[in-house]
N, C-alpha and C positions, 0 to 999 in steps of 0.2 A: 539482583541482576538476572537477566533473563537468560535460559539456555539456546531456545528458540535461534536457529542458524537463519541465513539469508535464504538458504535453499528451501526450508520448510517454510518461510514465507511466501516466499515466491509461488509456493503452492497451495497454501491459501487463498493467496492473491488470482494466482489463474482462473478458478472459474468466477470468478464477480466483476475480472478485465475481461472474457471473455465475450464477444457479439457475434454477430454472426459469423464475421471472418475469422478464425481460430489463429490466436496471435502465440508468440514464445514468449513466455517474459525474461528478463534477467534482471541484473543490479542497476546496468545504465540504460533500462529503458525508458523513457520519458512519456511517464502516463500519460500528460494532457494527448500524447499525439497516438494516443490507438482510436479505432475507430468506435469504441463502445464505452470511449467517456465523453458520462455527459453529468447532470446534477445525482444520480439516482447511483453511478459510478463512485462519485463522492460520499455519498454516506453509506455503499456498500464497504469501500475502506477503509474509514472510518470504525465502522462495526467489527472490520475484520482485526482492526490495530487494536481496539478492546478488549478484544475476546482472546490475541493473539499476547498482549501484552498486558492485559490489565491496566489501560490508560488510555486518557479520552484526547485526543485532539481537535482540535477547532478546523470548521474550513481553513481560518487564518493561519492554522498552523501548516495546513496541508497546500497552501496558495506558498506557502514560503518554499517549497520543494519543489525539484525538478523531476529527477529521480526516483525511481523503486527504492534506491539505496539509501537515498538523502528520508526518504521515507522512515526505512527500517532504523535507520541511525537514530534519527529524533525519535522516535517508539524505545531505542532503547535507552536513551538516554533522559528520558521521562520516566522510564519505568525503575530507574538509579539501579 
């Protein structure tokens, strides 16, 4: 089971959401709607839940998420 908090995710996360506009992230941010996702967004998250959790997700897994949180939650719950 992983130690990794939402918080230290979250910062992970922030520079690979980051575009130009400098966004906040939190738990209920809803990725698809920041302004610097696009396909390239996706397999930066992707990269970051590997390296962040030791486990690979599919677009299709990441298409089933809303959420930052719904994110971290399946990362941890793949990672058992």
């Amino acid at each position: 089971m992983t130690t990794l908090s939402i918080e230290d995710f979250l910062a992970e996360l922030g520079p690979v959401l980051q575009g130009e506009t400098p966004v906040t992230l939190s738990p209920e941010t809803v990725f698809r709607e920041l302004p610097a996702w696009d396909s390239v967004a996706v397999l930066a998250v992707l990269a970051v839940v590997d390296g962040c959790f030791g486990v690979q997700l599919s677009a299709a897994d990441l298409n089933r998420c809303r959420t930052v949180a719904d994110v971290y939650r399946l990362a941890v719950a793949k990672a058992g």
